[in-house]
C-alpha positions in Angstrom: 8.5 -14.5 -42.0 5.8 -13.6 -39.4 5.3 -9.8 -39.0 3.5 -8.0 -36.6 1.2 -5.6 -38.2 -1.0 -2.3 -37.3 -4.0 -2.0 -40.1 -5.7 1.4 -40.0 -9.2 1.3 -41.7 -9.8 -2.3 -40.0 -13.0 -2.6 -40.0 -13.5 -1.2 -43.7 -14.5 -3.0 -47.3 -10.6 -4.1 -47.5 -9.6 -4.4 -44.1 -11.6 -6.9 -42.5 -10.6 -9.0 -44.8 -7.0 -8.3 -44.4 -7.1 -8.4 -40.6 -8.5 -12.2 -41.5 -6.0 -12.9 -44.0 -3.7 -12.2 -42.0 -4.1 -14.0 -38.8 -4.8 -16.7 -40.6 -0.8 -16.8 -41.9 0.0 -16.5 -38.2 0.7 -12.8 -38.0 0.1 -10.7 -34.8 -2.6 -7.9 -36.3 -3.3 -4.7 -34.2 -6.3 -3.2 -35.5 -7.4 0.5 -35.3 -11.1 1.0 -35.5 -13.1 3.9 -33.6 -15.3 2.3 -30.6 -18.8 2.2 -32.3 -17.0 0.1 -34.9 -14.5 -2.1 -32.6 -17.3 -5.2 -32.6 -16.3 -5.6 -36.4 -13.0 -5.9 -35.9 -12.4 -10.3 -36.8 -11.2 -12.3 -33.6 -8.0 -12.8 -33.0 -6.5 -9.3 -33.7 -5.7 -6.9 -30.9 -8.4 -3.9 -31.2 -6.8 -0.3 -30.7 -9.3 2.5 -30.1 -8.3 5.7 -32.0 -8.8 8.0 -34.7 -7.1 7.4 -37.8 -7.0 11.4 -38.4 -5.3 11.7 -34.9 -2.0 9.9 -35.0 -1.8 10.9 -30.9 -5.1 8.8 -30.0 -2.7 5.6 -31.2 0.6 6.0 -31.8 1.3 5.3 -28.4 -0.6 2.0 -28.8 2.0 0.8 -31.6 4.0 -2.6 -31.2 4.7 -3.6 -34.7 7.0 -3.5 -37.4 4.6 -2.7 -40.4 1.8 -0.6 -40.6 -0.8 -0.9 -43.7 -3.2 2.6 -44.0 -6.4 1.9 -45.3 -8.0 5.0 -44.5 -10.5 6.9 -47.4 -13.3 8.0 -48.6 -16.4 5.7 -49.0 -17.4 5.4 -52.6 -15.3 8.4 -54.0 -16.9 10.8 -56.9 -15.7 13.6 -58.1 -18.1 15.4 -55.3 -16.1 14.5 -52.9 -13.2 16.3 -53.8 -12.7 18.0 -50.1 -13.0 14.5 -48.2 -10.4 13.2 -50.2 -7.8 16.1 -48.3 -9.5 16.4 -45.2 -9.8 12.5 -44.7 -7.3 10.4 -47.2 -4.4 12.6 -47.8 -4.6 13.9 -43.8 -4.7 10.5 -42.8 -1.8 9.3 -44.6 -0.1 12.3 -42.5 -1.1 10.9 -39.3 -0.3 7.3 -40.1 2.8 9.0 -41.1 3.4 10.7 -37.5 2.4 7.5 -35.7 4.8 5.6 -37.8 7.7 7.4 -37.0 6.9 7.7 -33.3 6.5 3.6 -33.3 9.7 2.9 -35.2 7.6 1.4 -38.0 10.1 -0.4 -40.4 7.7 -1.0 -43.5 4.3 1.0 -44.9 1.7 -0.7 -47.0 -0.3 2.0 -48.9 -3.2 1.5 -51.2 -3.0 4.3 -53.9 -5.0 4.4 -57.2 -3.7 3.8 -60.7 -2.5 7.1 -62.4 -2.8 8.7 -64.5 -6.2 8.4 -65.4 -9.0 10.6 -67.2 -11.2 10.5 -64.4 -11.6 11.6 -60.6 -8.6 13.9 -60.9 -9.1 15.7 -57.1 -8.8 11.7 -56.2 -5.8 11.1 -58.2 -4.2 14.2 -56.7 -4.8 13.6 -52.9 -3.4 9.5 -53.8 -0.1 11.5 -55.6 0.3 13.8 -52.7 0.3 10.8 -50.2 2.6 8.9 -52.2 5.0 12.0 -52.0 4.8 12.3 -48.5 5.3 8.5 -48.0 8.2 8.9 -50.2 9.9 11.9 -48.4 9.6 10.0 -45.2 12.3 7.8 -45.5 10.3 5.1 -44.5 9.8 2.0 -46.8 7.0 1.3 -48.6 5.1 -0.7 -50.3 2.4 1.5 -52.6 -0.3 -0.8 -54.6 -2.6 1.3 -57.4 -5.4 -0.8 -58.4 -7.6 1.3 -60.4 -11.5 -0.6 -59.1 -11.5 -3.4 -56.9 -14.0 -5.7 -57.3 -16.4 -7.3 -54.4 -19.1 -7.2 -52.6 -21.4 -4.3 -53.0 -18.1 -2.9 -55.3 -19.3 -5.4 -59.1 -21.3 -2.8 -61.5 -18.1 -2.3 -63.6 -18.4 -6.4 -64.7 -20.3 -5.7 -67.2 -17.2 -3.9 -68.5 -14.9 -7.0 -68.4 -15.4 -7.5 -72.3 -14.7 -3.9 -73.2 -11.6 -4.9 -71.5 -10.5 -7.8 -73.2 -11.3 -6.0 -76.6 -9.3 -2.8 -75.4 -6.1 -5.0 -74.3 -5.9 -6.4 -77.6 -5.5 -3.6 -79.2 -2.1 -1.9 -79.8 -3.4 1.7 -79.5 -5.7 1.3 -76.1 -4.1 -2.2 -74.8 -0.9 0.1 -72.2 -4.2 2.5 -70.9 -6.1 -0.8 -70.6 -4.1 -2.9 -68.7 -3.4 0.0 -66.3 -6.6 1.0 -65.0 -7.8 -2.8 -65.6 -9.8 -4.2 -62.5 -9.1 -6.5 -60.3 -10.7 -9.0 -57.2 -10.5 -8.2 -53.8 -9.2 -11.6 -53.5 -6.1 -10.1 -55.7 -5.8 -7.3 -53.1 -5.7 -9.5 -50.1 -2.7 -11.4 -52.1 -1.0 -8.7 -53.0 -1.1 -6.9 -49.6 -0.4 -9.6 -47.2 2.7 -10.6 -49.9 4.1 -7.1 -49.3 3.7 -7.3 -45.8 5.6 -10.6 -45.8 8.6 -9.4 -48.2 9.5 -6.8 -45.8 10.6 -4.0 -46.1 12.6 -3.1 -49.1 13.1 0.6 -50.3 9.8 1.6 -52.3 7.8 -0.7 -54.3 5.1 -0.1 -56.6 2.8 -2.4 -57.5 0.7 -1.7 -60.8 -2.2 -3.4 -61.8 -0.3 -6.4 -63.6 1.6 -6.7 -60.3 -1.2 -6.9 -58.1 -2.7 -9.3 -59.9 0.3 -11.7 -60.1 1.1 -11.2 -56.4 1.6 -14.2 -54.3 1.8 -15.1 -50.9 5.3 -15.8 -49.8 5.8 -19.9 -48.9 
């Protein structure tokens, strides 16, 4: 089923791609992107200026029926623990406000595998927005990929065999296989197959998941 779809963080590492993805199965995009960014946004989508921490610079601007948030910190570290409230958990509140004001029937979220021994400020702003997300009644789709591989995003495949060794053990294989990597090619999958199941209460895909996602026909 063709969707009509507002992506917030458009013109990011994942969203440019999406955006693509997307209007290349024949969905209407709407893409939010501030205006010294807008000339990244891929042809074909409609461009809405606004700032993603300011749900009244776009709600207005709204016509779809799903809205996936993209919105975070570049490269998180554990220094960055305040930009991960003041920009990813707040922006999940506007995309929140906007969503409710636009009638939004389904939310795509990108979360982050948890738990995990690392990045804890991270984890914690990703769990709060999942809360949030949760007590708005809305339905979502919430995807926790732990590192996504990509361009300018590959150091940790020199970790793939540490992998393989660690998922065949019994004692290490669960922890392993939860905070495994995965492509951004698997993310693209796996979002645009959320967006075109619909919505459907809450979903949460893990790792395994997101990797297994397909497409719908």
């Amino acid at each position: 089923m063709l969707r009509s779809v507002f992506v917030t963080g458009a013109t990011g590492y994942m969203g440019s791609a999406l955006v693509a993805a997307l209007l290349a199965r024949g969905h209407r995009v709407q893409a939010l992107a501030r205006k010294e960014s807008a000339h990244r946004i891929p042809p074909g989508a409609e461009t809405v200026l606004g700032d993603a921490l300011d749900s009244a610079s776009f709600a207005s601007a709204i016509a779809a029926d799903t809205l996936v948030h993209l919105i975070g910190t570049r490269h998180p570290s554990p220094a960055k623990a305040a930009s991960f409230q003041a920009v990813d958990l707040a922006s999940v509140d506007a995309a929140l406000d906007a969503a409710r004001d636009a009638g939004i029937r389904h939310l795509v979220y990108v979360s982050v595998a948890h738990p995990a021994p690392l990045m804890q400020a991270y984890i914690a702003a990703r769990q709060a927005a999942e809360d949030r997300i949760r007590s708005s009644e809305i339905s979502a789709s919430i995807l926790r990929p732990w590192y996504v591989l990509g361009p300018g995003h590959r150091w940790p495949v020199l970790l793939v065999p540490c992998y393989a060794m660690l998922e065949r053990l019994p004692a290490t294989r669960e922890t392993a296989l939860r905070l495994g990597l995965v492509t951004r090619e698997q993310m693209l999958r796996a979002l645009v197959a959320c967006v075109e199941q619909g919505p459907s209460g809450i979903r949460v895909l893990d790792v395994a998941a997101i990797r297994s996602a397909r497409e719908t026909a």
